[in-house]
C-alpha positions as CSV (number, residue, x, y, z in Angstrom):
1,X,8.1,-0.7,-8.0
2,X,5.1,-3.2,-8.4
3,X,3.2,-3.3,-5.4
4,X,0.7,-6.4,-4.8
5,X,-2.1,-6.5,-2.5
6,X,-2.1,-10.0,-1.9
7,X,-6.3,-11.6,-2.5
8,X,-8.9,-9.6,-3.2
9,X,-12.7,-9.6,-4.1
10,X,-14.3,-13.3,-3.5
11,X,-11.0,-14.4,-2.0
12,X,-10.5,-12.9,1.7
13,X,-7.5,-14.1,2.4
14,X,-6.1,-14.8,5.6
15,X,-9.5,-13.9,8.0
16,X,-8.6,-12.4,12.0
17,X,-11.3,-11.7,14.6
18,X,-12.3,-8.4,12.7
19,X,-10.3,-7.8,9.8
20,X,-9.3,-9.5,6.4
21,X,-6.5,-10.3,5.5
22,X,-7.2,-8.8,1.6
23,X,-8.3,-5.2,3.4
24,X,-4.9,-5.0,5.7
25,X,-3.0,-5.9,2.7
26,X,-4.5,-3.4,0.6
27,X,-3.5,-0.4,3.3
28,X,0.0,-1.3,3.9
29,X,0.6,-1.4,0.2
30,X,-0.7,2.5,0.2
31,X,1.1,3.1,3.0
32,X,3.9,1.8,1.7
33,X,4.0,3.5,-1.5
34,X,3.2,7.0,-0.3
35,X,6.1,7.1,2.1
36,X,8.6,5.9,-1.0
37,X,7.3,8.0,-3.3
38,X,7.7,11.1,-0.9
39,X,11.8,10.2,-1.5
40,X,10.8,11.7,-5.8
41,X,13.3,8.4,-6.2
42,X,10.7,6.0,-6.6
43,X,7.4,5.4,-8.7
44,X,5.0,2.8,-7.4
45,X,2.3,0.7,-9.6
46,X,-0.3,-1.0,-7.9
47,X,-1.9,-5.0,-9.3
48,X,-5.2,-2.9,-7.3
49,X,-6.0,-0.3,-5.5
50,X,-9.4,-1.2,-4.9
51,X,-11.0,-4.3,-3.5
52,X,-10.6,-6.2,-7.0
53,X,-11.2,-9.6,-8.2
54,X,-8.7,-10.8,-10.3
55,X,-10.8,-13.8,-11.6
56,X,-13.9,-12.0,-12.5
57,X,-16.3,-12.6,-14.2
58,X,-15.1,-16.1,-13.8
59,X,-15.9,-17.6,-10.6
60,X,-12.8,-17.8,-8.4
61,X,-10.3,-20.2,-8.5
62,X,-6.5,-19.8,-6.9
63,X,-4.5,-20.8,-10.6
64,X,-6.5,-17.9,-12.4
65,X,-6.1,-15.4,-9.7
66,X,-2.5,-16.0,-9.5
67,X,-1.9,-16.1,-13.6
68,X,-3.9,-12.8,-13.7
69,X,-2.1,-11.3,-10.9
70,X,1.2,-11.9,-12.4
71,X,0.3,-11.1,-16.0
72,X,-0.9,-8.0,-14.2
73,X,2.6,-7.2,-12.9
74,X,4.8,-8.0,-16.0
75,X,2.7,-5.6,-18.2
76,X,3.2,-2.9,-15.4
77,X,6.9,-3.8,-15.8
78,X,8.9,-2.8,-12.8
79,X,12.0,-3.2,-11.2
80,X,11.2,-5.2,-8.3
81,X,7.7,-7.2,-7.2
82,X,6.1,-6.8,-3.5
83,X,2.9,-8.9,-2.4
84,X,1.9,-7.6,0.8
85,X,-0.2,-10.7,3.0
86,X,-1.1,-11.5,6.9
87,X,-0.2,-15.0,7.6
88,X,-2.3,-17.1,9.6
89,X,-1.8,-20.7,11.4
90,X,-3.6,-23.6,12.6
91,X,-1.7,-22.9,15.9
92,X,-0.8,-20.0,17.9
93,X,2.6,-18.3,15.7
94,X,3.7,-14.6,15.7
95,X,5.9,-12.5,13.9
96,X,6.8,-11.3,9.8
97,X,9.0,-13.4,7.6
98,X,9.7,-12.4,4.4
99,X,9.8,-14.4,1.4
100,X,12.2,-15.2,-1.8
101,X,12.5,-17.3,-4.7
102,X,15.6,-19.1,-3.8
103,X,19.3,-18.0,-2.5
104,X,21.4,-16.2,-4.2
105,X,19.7,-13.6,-6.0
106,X,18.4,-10.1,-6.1
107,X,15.3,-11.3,-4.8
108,X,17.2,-12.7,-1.7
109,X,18.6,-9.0,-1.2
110,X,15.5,-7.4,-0.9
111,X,13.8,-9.8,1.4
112,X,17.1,-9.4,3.7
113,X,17.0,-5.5,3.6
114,X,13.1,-5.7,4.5
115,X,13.6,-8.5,7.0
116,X,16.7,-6.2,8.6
117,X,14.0,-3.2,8.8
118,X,11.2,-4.7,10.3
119,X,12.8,-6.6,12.7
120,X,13.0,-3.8,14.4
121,X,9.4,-3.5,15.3
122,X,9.6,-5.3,18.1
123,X,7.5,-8.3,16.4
124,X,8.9,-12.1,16.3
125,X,11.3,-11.8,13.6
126,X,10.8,-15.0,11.5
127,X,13.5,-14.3,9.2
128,X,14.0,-14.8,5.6
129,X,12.4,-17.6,3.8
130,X,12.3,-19.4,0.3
131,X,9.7,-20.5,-1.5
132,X,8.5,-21.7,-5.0
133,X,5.1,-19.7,-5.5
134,X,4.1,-18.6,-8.4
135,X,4.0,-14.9,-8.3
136,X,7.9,-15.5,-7.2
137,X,8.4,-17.5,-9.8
138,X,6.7,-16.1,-12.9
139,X,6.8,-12.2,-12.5
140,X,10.0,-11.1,-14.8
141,X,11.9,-9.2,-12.2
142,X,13.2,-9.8,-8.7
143,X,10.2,-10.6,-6.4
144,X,9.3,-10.9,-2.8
145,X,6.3,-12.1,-0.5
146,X,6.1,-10.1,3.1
147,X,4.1,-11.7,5.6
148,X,3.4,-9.6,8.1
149,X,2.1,-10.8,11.3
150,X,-0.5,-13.8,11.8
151,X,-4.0,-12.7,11.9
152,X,-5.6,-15.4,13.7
153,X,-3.3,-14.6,16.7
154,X,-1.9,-10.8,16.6
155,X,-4.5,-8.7,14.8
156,X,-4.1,-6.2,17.3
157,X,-0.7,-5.8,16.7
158,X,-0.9,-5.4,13.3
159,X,-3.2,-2.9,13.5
160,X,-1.3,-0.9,15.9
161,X,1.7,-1.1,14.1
162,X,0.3,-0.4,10.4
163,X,2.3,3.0,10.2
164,X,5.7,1.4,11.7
165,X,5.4,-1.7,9.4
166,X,4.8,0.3,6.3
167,X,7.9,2.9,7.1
168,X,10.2,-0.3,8.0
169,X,9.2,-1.8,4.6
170,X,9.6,1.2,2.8
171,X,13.1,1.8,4.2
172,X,14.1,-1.7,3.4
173,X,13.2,-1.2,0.0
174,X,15.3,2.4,0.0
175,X,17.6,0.7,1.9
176,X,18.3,-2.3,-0.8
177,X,17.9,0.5,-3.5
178,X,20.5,3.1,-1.7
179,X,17.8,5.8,-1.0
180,X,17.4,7.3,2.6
181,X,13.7,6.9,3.4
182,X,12.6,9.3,6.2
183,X,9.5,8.7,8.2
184,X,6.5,10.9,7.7
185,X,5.5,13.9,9.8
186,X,3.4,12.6,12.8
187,X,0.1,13.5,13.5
188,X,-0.5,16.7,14.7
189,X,3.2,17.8,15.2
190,X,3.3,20.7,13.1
191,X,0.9,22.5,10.8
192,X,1.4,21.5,7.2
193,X,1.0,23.1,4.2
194,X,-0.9,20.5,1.6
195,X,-3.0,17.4,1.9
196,X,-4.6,15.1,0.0
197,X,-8.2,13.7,1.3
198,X,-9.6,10.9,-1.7
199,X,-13.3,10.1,-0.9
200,X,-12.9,5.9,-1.9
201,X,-10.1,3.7,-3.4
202,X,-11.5,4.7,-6.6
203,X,-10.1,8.1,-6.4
204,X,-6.8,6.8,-4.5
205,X,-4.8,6.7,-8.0
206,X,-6.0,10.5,-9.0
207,X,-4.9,11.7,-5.3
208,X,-1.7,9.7,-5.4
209,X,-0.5,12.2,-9.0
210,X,-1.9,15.4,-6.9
211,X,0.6,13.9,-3.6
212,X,3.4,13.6,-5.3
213,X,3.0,16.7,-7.4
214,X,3.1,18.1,-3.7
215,X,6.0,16.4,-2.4
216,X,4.3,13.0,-1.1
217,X,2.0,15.0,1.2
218,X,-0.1,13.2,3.3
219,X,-2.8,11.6,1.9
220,X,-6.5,10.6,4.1
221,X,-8.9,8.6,3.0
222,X,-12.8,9.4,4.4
223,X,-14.1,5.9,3.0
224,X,-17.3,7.4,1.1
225,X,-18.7,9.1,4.4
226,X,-18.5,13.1,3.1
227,X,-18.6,13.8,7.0
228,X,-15.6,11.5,8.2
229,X,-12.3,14.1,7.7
230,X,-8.9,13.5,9.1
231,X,-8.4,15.5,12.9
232,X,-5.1,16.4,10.9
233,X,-6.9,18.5,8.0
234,X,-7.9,20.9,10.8
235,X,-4.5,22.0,11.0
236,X,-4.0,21.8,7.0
237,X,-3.1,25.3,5.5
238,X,-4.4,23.9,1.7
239,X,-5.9,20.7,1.3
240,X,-7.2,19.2,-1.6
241,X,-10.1,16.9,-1.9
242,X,-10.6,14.7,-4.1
243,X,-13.7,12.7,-4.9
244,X,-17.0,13.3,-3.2
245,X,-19.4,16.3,-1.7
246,X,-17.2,19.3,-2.0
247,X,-15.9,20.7,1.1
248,X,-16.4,24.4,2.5
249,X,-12.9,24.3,3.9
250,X,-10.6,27.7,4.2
251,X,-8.0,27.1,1.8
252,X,-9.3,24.1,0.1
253,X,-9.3,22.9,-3.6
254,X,-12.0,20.5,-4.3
255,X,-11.5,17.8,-7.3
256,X,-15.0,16.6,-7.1
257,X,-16.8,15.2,-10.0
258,X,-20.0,13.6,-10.5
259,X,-18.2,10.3,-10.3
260,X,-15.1,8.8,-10.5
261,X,-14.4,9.2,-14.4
262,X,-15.4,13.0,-13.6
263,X,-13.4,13.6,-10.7
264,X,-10.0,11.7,-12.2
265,X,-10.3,14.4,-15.2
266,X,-10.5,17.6,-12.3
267,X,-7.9,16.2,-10.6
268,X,-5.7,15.9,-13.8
269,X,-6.2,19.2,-14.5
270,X,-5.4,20.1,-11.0
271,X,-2.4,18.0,-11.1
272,X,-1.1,19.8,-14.3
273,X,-1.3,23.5,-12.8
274,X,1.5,22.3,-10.2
């Protein structure tokens, strides 16, 4: 699965009262892919996992963003193509819709499995929609665009409902695909054995190999503060941290190099001893 975080760098995107569009985007996709990848049926490649500017160092402009982002995607070569956005509207309008080239095709099938799923969030279900875009149009395999919620008028929601939008989305896609996705463990519900805390998006692709290694356990992020660690690690019998200070925690295996280049390399070797 190719996974595409719609905007990024100098574009924002859609913008709400206190979130970007390009940020929301960018954790529903990791969301998203660490609940299907928990199924061991499906392997998901990111367009970026970090804030990233498809343009640079060129100044931005929408045609080269879009042309990178797509070039991006075929030579990750998938099965299917998902760009995750907010939507946004001059006027007050709710809901998710979820995009496809035109009717008739495998792209159609997907947006109807995913519209199915998350029109049970209890969200204005927009429905399926067709459009000629270019990432639609020019990535060489069945595509789709998910909208998901207006951020000028329900940002609240959307943020509330991040966890239940990814798991609808990701069972849409097992759905269309024939796999039963089950939703993750909930907070606090039971101890767990592993976990995966990654200290900034830079480290998210080294913690995502150690996850799945694990069987798609959890994964936290502490967004470069070494004191900000998931409640839910308390409760962790052997996490493993990834990127960062080390951390003096019972049970824990720290991947922490001296930087990113450093720390992938541990967690490699980490990775390989599972």
């Amino acid at each position: 699965m190719i996974f595409d975080p719609g905007h990024g760098g100098a574009d924002p995107g859609a913008v709400g009262p206190t979130t970007k569009e390009k940020d929301n985007a960018l954790v529903l996709v990791k969301k998203t892919a660490v609940i299907l990848e928990a199924t061991d049926r499906f392997r998901v490649k990111f367009t970026r996992t970090t804030d990233k500017d498809f343009c640079a160092p060129a100044p931005f402009n929408v045609d080269l963003d879009l042309k990178n982002r797509v070039k991006v995607a075929n030579t990750l070569g998938g099965d299917a193509f998902y760009s995750f956005h907010n939507n946004s509207a001059a006027v007050k309008a709710y809901g998710n819709e979820v995009y496809a080239l035109s009717a008739g095709g495998e792209g159609e099938k997907i947006a109807k499995a995913i519209r199915a799923r998350m029109a049970l969030l209890g969200m204005v279900d927009r429905g399926v929609k067709y459009a000629n875009w270019y990432v639609l149009k020019w990535t060489e395999m069945p595509a789709v665009l998910i909208e998901y919620g207006f951020i000028n008028s329900e940002e609240a929601v959307i943020l509330a409902k991040l966890d239940q939008a990814a798991l609808a989305i990701a069972q849409g896609i097992g759905d269309h695909f024939g796999v039963s996705v089950e939703a993750p463990r909930k907070e606090g519900e039971n101890v767990f054995d592993h976990a995966v805390v990654y200290f900034t998006d830079t480290d998210f692709s080294s913690a995502r190999i150690i996850s799945r290694k694990l069987g798609g356990c959890a994964m936290y992020c502490r967004d470069g503060n070494n004191a900000n660690i998931h409640k839910d690690i308390e409760n962790c019998k052997h996490p493993v941290i990834v990127g960062g200070a080390e951390l003096n925690i019972p049970g824990a295996t720290n991947c922490c190099g001296t930087g990113a280049p450093e720390t992938a390399i541990l967690a490699a070797r980490y990775a390989q001893t599972l």
